[in-house]
C-alpha positions in Angstrom: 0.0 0.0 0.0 1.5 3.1 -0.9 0.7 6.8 -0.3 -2.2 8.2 1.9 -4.0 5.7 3.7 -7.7 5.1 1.8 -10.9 6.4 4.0 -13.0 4.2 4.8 -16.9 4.9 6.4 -19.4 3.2 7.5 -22.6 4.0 5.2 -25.0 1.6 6.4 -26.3 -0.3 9.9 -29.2 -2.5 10.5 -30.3 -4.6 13.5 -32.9 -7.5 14.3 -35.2 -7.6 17.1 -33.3 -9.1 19.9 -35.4 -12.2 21.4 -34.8 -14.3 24.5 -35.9 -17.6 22.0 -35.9 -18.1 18.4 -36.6 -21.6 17.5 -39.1 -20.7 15.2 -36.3 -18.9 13.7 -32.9 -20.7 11.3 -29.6 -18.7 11.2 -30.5 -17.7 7.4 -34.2 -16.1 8.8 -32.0 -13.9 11.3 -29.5 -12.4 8.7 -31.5 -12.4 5.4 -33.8 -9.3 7.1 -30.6 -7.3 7.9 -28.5 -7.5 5.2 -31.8 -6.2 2.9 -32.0 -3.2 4.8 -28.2 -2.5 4.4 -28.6 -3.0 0.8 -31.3 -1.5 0.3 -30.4 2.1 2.2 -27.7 2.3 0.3 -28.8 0.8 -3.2 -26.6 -1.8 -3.4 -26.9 -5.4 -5.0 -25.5 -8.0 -3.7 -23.2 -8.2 -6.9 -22.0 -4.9 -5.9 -20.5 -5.9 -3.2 -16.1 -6.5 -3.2 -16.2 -8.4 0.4 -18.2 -10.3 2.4 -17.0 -11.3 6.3 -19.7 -12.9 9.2 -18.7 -13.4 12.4 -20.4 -16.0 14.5 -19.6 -19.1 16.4 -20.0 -22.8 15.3 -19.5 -24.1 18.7 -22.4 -22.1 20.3 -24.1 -22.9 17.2 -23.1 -27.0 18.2 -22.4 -28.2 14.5 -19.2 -27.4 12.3 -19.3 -24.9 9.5 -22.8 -23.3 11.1 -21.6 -20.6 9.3 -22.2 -21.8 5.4 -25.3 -22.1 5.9 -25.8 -18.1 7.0 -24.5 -17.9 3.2 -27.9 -18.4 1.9 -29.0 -15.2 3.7 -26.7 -13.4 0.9 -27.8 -15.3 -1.9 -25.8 -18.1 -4.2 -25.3 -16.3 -6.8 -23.2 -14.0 -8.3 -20.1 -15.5 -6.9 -18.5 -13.9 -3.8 -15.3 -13.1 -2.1 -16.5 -14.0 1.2 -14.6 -14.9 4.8 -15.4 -15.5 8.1 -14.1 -14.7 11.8 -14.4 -17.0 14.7 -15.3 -14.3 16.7 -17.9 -11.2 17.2 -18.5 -9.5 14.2 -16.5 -6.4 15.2 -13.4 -8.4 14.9 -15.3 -9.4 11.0 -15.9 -5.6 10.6 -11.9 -5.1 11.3 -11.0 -7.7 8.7 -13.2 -6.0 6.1 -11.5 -2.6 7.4 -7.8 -4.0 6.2 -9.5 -4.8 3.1 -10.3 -1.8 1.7 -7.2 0.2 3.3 -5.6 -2.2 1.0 -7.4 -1.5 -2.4 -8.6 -4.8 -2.5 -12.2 -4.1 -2.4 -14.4 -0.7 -2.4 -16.9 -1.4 -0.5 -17.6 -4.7 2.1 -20.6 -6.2 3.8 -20.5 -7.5 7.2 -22.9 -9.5 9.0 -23.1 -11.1 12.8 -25.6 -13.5 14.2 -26.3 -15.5 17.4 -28.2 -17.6 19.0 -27.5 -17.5 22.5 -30.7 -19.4 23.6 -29.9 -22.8 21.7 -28.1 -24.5 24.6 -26.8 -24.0 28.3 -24.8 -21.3 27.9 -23.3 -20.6 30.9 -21.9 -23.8 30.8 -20.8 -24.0 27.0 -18.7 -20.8 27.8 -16.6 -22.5 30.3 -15.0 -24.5 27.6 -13.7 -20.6 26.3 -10.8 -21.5 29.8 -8.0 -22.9 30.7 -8.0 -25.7 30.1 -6.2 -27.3 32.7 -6.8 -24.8 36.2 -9.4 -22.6 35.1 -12.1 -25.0 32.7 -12.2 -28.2 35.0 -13.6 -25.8 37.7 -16.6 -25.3 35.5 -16.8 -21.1 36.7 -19.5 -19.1 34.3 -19.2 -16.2 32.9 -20.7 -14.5 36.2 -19.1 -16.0 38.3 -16.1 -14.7 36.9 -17.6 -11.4 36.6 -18.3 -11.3 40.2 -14.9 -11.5 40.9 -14.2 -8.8 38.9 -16.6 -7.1 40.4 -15.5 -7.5 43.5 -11.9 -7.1 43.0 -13.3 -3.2 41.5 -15.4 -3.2 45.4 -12.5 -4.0 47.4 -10.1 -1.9 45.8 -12.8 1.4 46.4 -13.8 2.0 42.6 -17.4 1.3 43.0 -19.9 -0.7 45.3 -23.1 -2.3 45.0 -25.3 1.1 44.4 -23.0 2.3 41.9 -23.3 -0.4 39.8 -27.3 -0.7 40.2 -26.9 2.5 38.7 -25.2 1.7 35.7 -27.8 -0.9 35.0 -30.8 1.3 35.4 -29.5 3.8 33.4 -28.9 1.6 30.3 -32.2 0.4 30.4 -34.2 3.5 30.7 -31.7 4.5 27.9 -32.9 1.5 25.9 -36.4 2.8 26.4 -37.1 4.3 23.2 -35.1 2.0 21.4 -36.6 -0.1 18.9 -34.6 -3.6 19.3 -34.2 -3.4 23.0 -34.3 -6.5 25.1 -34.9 -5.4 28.3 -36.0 -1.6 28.6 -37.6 1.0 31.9 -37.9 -0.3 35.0 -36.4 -3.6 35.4 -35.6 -4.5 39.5 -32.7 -5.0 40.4 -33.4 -8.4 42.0 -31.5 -10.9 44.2 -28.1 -12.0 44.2 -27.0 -14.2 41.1 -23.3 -14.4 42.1 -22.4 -12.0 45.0 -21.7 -9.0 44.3 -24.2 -9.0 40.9 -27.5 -8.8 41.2 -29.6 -9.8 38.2 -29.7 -6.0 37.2 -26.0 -6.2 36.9 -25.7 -9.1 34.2 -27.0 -8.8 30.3 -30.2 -10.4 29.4 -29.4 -13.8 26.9 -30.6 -13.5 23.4 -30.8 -14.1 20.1 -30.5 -11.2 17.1 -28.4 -10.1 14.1 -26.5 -7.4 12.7 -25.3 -6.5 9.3 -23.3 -3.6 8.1 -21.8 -1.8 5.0 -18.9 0.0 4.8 -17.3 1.9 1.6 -14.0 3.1 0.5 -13.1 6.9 -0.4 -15.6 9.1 -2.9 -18.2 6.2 -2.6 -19.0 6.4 0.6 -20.7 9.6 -0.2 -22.9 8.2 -3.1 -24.0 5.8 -0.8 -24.8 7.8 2.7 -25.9 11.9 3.3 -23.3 11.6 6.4 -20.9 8.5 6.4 -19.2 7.7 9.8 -15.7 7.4 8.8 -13.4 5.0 10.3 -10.5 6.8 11.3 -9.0 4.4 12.9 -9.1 0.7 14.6 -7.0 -2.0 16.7 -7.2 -4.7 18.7 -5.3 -6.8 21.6 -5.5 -9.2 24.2 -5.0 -10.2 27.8 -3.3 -13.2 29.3 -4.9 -16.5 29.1 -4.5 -17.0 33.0 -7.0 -14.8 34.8 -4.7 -15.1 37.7 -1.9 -12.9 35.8 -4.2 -10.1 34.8 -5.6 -7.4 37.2 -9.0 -7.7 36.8 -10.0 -3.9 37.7 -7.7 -2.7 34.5 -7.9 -3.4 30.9 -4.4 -2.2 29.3 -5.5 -4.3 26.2 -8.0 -1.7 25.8 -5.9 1.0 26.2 -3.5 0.2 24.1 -5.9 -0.6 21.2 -7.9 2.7 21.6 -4.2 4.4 22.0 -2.9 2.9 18.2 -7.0 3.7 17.4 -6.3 7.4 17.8 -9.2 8.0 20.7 -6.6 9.8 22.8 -5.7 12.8 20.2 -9.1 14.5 20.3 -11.8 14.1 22.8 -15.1 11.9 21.8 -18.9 13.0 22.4 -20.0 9.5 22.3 -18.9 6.0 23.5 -20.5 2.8 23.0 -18.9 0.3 25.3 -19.5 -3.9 25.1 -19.9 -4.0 28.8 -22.0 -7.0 29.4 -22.0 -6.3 33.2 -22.5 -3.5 35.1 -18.9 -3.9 36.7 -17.4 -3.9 33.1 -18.2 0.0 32.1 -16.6 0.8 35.4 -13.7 -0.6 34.1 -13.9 0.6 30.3 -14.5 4.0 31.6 -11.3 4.2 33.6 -8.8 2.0 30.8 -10.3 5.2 28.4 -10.5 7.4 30.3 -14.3 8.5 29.9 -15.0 12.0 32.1 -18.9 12.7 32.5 -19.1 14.5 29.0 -19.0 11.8 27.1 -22.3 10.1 26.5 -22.2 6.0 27.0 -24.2 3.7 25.8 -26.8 6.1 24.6 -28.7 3.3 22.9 -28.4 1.1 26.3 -25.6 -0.9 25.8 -25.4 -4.7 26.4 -27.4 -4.8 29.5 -30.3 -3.6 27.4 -29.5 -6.8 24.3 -26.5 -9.4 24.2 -27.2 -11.3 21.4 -24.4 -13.0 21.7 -21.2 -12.4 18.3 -23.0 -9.8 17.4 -23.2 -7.5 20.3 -19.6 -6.0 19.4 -20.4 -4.8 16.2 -23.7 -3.7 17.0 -21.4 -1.2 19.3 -19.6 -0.2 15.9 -23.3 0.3 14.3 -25.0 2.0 17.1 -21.8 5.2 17.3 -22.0 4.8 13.4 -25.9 5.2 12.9 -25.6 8.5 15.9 -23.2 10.0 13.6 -25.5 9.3 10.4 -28.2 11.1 12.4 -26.2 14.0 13.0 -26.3 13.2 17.3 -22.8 13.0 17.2 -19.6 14.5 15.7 -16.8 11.8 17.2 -17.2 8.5 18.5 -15.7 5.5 19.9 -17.1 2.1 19.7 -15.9 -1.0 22.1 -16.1 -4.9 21.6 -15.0 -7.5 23.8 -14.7 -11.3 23.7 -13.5 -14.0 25.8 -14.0 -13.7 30.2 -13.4 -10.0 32.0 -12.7 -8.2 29.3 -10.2 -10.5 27.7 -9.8 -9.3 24.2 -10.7 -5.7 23.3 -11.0 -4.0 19.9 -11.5 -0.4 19.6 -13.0 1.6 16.5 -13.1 5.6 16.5 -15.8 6.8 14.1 -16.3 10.8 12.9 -18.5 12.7 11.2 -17.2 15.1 8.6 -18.2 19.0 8.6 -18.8 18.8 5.0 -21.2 16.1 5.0 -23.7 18.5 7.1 
């Protein structure tokens, strides 16, 4: 690649309806809606398309190569360049990033799905650990998020209240939203895993995602006000939760550092903080003051479908800056147990796209 970096922008976002069940529903019935309203906002046909990437996970899904099958949401034919990302679909959205910084396509689509409600997932996420000190223990994701949030209690950066807080906000944030799980008043309830309550952990769920993004002058023909992607990265933790501090995330620090969040402020955030004890620590790694608005659309512990929660993230900041609510964002996603791996995306409007 040689000379100034292409831009690239985000020119299109669609979600599903996030649903606690959807057996009336196959993987192909939860994209196919999505990736019509991407094309069709911005005119596209599928043959328009240079690249195709999902993200979604066979082993949730219990049955190899789940993902093929998703394929028939974006039709057989014409031929496609497609690929595929064992992961959320942020991490799918950062693939199709690299290639059209490269020149190898113009424009991309992107797609997530899950279906979180298809088996026991608190215990198919164990199999995510160590293997052999951590996954023979059988600990859940929150039970693991307890002792994050506990470690964040003991060390005096939040209690109990705080974090009920956090919780009711999102949700009465999520109130006017239309593909909210959980919205208003939800109680805070009893004690799953001490210190999180029930309002402290996401609701499970099953939804989809689907996004275009274009490459330099098109971007414009395709959307009144593109987000542009000005810059993106992602790291990891340790393996061993007993090597990490859990009330830091320097993998998220250093990915929205190389992102470029740190050389201007940003209006908005959207942070993949599936529990309430997660934006406490999201907001210190980034170092988030109260003028920044977070999860203005309510955030995971509003809808956590999972593998597609991240780059909903990514399409929430992007579809703010469409409206014209915000001038510079930053999107977060995270996989794996207390904020193990972290990707960060800063998004911005441009003033002559008013």
């Amino acid at each position: 690649m040689s000379g100034a970096p292409r831009e690239v922008a985000v020119v299109a976002f669609a979600q599903s309806d996030h649903r606690r069940r959807t057996e009336d529903l196959s993987e192909v019935e939860m994209v196919m809606p999505v990736i019509h309203q991407v094309l069709d906002r911005t005119g596209l046909r599928t043959g328009d398309i240079g690249f195709t990437c999902s993200g979604s996970s066979d082993y949730l899904a219990g049955r190899a190569f789940s993902f093929t099958m998703a394929l028939d949401g974006v039709g057989a034919w014409p031929p496609i360049c497609e690929s595929h990302v064992e992961m959320d679909g942020a991490w799918a959205l950062y693939e199709a990033w690299v290639k059209l910084l490269t020149g190898e396509a113009d424009t991309a689509l992107v797609y997530a799905w899950g279906k979180s409600s298809s088996g026991p997932l608190r215990d198919v996420l164990t199999r995510q650990l160590d293997p052999y000190y951590t996954a023979p223990l059988w600990p859940d994701p929150i039970a693991l998020a307890a002792l994050q949030a506990q470690a964040l209690i003991d060390a005096g950066l939040t209690d109990e209240d705080a974090l009920a807080a956090i919780g009711a906000r999102s949700r009465a944030d999520a109130a006017h939203h239309p593909h909210a799980q959980l919205t208003g008043d939800v109680p805070q309830g009893d004690h799953i895993v001490r210190p999180l309550r029930r309002g402290d952990c996401p609701p499970i769920g099953d939804g989809a995602a689907a996004m275009i993004i274009a490459a330099g002058p098109g971007a414009r023909r395709l959307c009144a006000r593109p987000a542009w992607l000005r810059g993106m990265d992602h790291r990891i933790e340790p393996h061993g939760l007993g090597v990490r501090d859990l009330t830091d995330s320097p993998s998220t620090r250093l990915a929205a550092e190389r992102a470029g969040a740190f050389t201007r402020p940003v209006d908005t955030a959207e942070l993949h903080a599936p529990f309430s004890s997660q934006e406490v620590v999201l907001r210190r790694a980034l170092d988030l003051g109260p003028e920044v608005r977070v999860n203005p659309s309510g955030g995971a512990l509003a809808a956590h479908p999972l593998m597609a929660a991240g780059l909903i993230r990514v399409g929430e900041a992007a579809a703010r800056i469409h409206r014209g609510d915000s001038d510079r964002a930053l999107a977060h996603a995270t996989s794996g147990p207390c904020l193990q791996q972290n990707l960060v995306a800063v998004l911005e409007g441009d003033p002559r796209d008013r």
